[in-house]
C-alpha atoms as one frame of an Amber mdcrd trajectory, in Angstrom:
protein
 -14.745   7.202   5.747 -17.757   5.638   4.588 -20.205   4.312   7.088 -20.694
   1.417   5.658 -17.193   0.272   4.608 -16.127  -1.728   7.368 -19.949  -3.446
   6.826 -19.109  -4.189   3.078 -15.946  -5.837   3.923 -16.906  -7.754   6.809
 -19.918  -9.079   4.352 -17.464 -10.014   1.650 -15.174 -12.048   4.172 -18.375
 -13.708   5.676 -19.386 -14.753   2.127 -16.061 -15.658   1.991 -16.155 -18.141
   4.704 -13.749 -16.235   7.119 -14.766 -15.839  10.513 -12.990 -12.488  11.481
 -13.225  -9.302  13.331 -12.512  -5.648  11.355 -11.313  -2.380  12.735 -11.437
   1.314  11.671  -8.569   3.654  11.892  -7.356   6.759   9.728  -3.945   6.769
   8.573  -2.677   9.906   6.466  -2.755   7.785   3.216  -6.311   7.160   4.292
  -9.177   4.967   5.611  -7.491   1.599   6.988  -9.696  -1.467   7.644  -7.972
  -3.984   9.743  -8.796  -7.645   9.392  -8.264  -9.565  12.234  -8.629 -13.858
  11.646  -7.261 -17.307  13.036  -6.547 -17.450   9.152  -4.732 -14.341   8.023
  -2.246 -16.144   5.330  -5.377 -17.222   2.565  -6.227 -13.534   3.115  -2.643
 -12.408   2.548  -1.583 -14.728  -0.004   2.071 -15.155  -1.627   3.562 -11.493
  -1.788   0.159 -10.506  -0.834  -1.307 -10.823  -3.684  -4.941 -12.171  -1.715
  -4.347  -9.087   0.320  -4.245  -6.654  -2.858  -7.439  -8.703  -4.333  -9.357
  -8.300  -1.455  -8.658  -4.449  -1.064 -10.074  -3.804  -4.731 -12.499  -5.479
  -4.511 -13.558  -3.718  -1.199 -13.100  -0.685  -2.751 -15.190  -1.442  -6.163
 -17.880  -2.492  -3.341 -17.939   0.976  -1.978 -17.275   2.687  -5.343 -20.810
   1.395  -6.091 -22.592   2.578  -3.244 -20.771   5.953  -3.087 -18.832   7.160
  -6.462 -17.352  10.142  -3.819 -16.158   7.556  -0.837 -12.182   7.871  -0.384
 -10.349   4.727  -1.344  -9.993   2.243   2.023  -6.722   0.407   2.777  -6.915
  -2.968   4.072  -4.580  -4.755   6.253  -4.303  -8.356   7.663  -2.579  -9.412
  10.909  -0.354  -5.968  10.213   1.027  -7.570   6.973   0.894  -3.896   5.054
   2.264  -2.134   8.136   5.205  -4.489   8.222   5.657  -4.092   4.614   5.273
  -0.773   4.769   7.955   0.189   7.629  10.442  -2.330   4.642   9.651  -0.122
   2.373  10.318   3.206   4.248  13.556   1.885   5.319  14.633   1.134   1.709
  13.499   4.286   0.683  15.400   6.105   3.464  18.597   4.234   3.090  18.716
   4.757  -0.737  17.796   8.460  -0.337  21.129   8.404   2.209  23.027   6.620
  -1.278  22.197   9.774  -3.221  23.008  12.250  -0.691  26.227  10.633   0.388
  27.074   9.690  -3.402  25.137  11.987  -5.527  24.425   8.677  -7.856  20.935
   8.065  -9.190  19.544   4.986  -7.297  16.639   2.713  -8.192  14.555   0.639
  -6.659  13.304  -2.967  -6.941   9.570  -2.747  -9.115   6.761  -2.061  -6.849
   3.227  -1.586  -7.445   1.287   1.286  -7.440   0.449   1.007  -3.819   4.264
   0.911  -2.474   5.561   3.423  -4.521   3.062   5.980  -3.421   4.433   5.576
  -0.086   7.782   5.443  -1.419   7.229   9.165  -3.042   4.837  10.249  -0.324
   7.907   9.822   2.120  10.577  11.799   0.327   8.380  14.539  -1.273   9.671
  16.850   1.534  13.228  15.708   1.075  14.721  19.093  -0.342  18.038  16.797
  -1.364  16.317  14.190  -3.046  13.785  13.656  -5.770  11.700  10.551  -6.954
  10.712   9.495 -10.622   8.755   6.491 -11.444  10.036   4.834 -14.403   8.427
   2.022 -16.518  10.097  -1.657 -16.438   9.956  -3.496 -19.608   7.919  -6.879
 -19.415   6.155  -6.177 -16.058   2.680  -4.154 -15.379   4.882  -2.579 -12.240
   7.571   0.416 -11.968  10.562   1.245  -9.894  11.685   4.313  -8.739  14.836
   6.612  -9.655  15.996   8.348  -6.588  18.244  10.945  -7.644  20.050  14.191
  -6.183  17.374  17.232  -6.482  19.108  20.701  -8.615
C-alpha cells in the first residue's frame, strides 16, 4: 500500500468537513482504509452510493501521485464488510441452487465491486461456474451461476 494513502483520504474527509479517524489493514482483495466518524451515514449514503464516491475519488487521488499504487478499498463503520458477508451468503446459497438443481441461477445486478467478490468466491468451486451478463437499461450486471461441464 501506498504510504501516503491513508494521508490522502484523511485530507479529503478533512476538506470535507468530517472529523474522523482512518485505519490500515490488507485484505486479499487489497488495501482497506477504514473510516471511523460520529457521522458515518453522509459518508455511506443511500445504497452506498457516498461510500462508492468517496472510494474513487480516493483512488484517482493516489492514481495521481503513483500511476503503479494498487487500488484501496474504503469502508465506513463496517458498511462494506456487512455488505460483503450479504453478498457471500447469496452467492453461496445460489451456488447450493445449482448443485442441488443443476438450474442456471442469477443474481440481482451488482456493480463492479460486488460481483468481483461474487466470482472471486466461487472461482475454486469445481461444481460451479460464474458469467457476468449485461442487463438492459442499467450501467450494472448480474451474474449467471450455472453447473460447471
Amino acid at each position: 500500500m501506498p504510504a501516503n494513502a491513508k494521508t490522502i483520504l484523511e485530507t479529503l474527509l478533512r476538506h470535507l468537513g468530517f472529523e474522523s479517524t482512518v485505519e490500515e489493514h490488507m485484505l486479499e482483495e487489497g488495501p482497506l482504509l477504514e473510516v471511523r466518524t460520529d457521522d458515518p451515514g453522509r459518508l455511506i449514503g443511500r445504497k452506498g452510493q457516498t461510500l462508492i464516491a468517496l472510494q474513487y475519488v480516493t483512488n484517482r487521488l493516489i492514481y495521481q501521485q503513483d500511476t503503479k499504487a494498487p487500488k484501496v478499498l474504503v469502508d465506513v463503520a463496517n458498511y462494506r464488510s456487512q455488505a460483503r458477508e450479504e453478498i457471500l451468503a447469496q452467492a453461496r446459497a445460489a451456488a447450493e441452487k445449482v448443485r442441488r438443481w443443476g438450474d442456471i441461477v442469477e443474481l440481482e445486478p451488482m456493480n463492479a465491486f460486488d460481483r468481483f467478490i461474487v466470482h472471486n468466491a466461487l472461482k475454486e468451486d469445481p461444481t460451479v461456474e460464474t458469467h457476468s451478463v449485461e442487463v438492459e437499461g442499467t450501467n450494472k450486471k448480474a451474474i449467471l451461476l450455472r453447473p460447471k461441464h
